[in-house]
C-alpha positions in Angstrom: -53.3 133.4 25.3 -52.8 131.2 22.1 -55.6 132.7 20.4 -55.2 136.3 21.3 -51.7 135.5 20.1 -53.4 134.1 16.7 -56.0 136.9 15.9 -53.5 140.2 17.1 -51.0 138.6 14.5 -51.0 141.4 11.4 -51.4 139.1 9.1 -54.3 137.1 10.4 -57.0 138.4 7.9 -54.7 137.7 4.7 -53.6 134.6 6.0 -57.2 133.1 6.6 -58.4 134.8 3.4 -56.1 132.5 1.6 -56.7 129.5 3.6 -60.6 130.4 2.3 -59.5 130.8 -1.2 -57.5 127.7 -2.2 -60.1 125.8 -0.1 -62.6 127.5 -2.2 -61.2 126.6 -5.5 -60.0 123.3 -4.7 -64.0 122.7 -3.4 -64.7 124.3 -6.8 -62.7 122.4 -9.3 -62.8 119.3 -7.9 -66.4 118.4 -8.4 -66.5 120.0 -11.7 -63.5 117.9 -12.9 -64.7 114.8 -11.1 -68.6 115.2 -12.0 -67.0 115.2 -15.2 -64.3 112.7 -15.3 -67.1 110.5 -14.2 -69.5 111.6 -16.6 -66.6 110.3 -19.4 -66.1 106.9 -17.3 -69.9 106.2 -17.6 -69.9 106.9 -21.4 -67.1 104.1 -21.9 -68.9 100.6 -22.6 -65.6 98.4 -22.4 -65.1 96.8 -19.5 -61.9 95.9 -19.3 -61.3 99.8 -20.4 -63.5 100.9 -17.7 -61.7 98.8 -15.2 -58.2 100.3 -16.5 -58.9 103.7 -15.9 -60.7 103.5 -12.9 -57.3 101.7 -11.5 -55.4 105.0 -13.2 -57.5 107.4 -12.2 -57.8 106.1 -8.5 -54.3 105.3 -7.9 -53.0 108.8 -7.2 -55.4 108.7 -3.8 -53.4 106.5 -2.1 -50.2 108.5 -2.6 -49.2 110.6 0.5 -49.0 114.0 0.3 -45.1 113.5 1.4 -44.7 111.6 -1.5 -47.2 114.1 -3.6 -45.1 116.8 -2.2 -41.8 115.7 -3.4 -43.2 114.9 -6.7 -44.9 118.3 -6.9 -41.5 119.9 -5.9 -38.7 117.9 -8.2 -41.2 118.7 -11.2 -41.3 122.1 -10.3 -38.4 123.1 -8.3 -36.1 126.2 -10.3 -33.8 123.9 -11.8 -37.0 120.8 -12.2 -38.3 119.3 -14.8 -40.9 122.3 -16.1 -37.6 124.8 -15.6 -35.2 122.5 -17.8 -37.8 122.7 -20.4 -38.7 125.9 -20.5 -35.0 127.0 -20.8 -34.4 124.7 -23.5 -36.9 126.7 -25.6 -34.8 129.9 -25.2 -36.6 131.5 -22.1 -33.7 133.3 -20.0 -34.1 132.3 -16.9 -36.2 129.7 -14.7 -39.5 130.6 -13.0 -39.6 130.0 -9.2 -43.1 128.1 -9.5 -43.3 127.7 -5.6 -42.8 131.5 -4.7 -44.9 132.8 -6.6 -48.5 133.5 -5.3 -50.2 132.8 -8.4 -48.5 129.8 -9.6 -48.6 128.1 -6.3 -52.5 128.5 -6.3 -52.7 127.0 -9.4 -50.0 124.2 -8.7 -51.6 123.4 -4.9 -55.0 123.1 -7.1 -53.7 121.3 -9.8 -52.2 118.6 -7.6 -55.1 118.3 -5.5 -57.4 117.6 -8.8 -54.7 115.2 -9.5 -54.8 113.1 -6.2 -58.7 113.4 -5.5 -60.4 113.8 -8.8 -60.3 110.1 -10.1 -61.8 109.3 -6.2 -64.3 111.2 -6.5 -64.9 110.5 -10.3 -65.2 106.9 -8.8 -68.0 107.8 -6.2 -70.1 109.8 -8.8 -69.6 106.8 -11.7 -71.4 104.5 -9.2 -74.1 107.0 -7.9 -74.6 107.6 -12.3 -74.4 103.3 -12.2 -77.8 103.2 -9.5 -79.7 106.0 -11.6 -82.6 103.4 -13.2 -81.9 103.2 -17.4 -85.6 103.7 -18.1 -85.3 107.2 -16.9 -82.7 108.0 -19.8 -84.6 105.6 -22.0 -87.5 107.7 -21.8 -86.0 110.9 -22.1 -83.9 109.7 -25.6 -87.6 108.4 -26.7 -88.8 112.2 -25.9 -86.0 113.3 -28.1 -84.0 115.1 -25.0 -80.4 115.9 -26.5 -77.2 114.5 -24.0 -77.1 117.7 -21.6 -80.3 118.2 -20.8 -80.4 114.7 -19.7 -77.6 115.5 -17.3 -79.3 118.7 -15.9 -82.4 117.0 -16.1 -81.9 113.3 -14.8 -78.3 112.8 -13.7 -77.6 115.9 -12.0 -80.2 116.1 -10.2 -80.2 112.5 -9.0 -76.3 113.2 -8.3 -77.1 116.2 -5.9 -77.3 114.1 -2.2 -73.8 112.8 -3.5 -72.4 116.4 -4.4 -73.6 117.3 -0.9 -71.9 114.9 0.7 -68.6 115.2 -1.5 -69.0 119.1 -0.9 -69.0 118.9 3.0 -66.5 116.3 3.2 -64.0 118.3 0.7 -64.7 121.1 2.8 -63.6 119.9 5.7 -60.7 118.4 4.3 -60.0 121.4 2.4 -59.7 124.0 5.8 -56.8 121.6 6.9 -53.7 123.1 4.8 
């Protein structure tokens, strides 16, 4: 009953269409910006700097997405933080981020690059961490230049991790 309830709804097709989307781009942009974030983590040879901004960078994970939610909101509610700004630059009236189709995208996106990035930053930095030196060693002594060591070395040792991190965001990312 539920379900013919569920699929004879007129919106159905838009609704899960969406759903598919914003999965679909958070999947997206969260490896790049994490595959990347921990690409930069690996390059920094402090330790103490290392530790500092994996402790940043991890800290939004624990946050709940209650929490996440209000912060989200007060920052970008019509009279929030973004609006005030804006309208002290001259613009007429505030936006209404969170009715908007496009800006919500980009704000539910955002937020979750913000929350998971630095986690999954963390689990790429120590898959980078196991890769053997001699491998990159080699490849400098061969005269390879930084990128195609990373699509020819790093990525590809990286890939059962993205898999992993790809399923798992994907079946956290069908639960909006």
């Amino acid at each position: 009953r539920y379900f013919e309830k569920l699929f004879g709804m007129a919106d159905f097709y838009q609704i899960l269409g969406n759903t598919l989307e914003i999965a679909l781009l958070k999947i997206v942009t969260l490896l790049f910006f994490s595959l990347l974030l921990a690409l930069l983590l690996n390059e920094l040879k402090n330790r103490y700097l290392r530790s500092a901004a994996q402790s940043l960078m991890i800290f939004p994970h624990f946050l709940s997405w209650i929490i996440l939610g209000g912060l989200v909101k007060s920052v970008f509610a019509k009279y929030g933080i973004v609006n005030q700004f804006l309208l002290s630059l001259g613009m007429s009236e505030p936006i209404y981020f969170m009715g908007n189709d496009i800006w919500f995208r980009v704000i539910l996106v955002v937020s979750n690059l913000w929350q998971e990035a630095g986690f999954s930053a963390i689990l790429f930095s120590a898959a980078i961490s196991g890769v053997d030196v001699s491998l990159y060693e080699a490849a400098k002594i061969d005269g390879a230049r930084p990128f195609q060591i990373f699509r020819k070395i790093t990525f590809p040792l990286l890939m059962p991790s993205v898999t992993i991190l790809t399923f798992l965001n994907l079946t956290g990312g069908l639960k909006l």
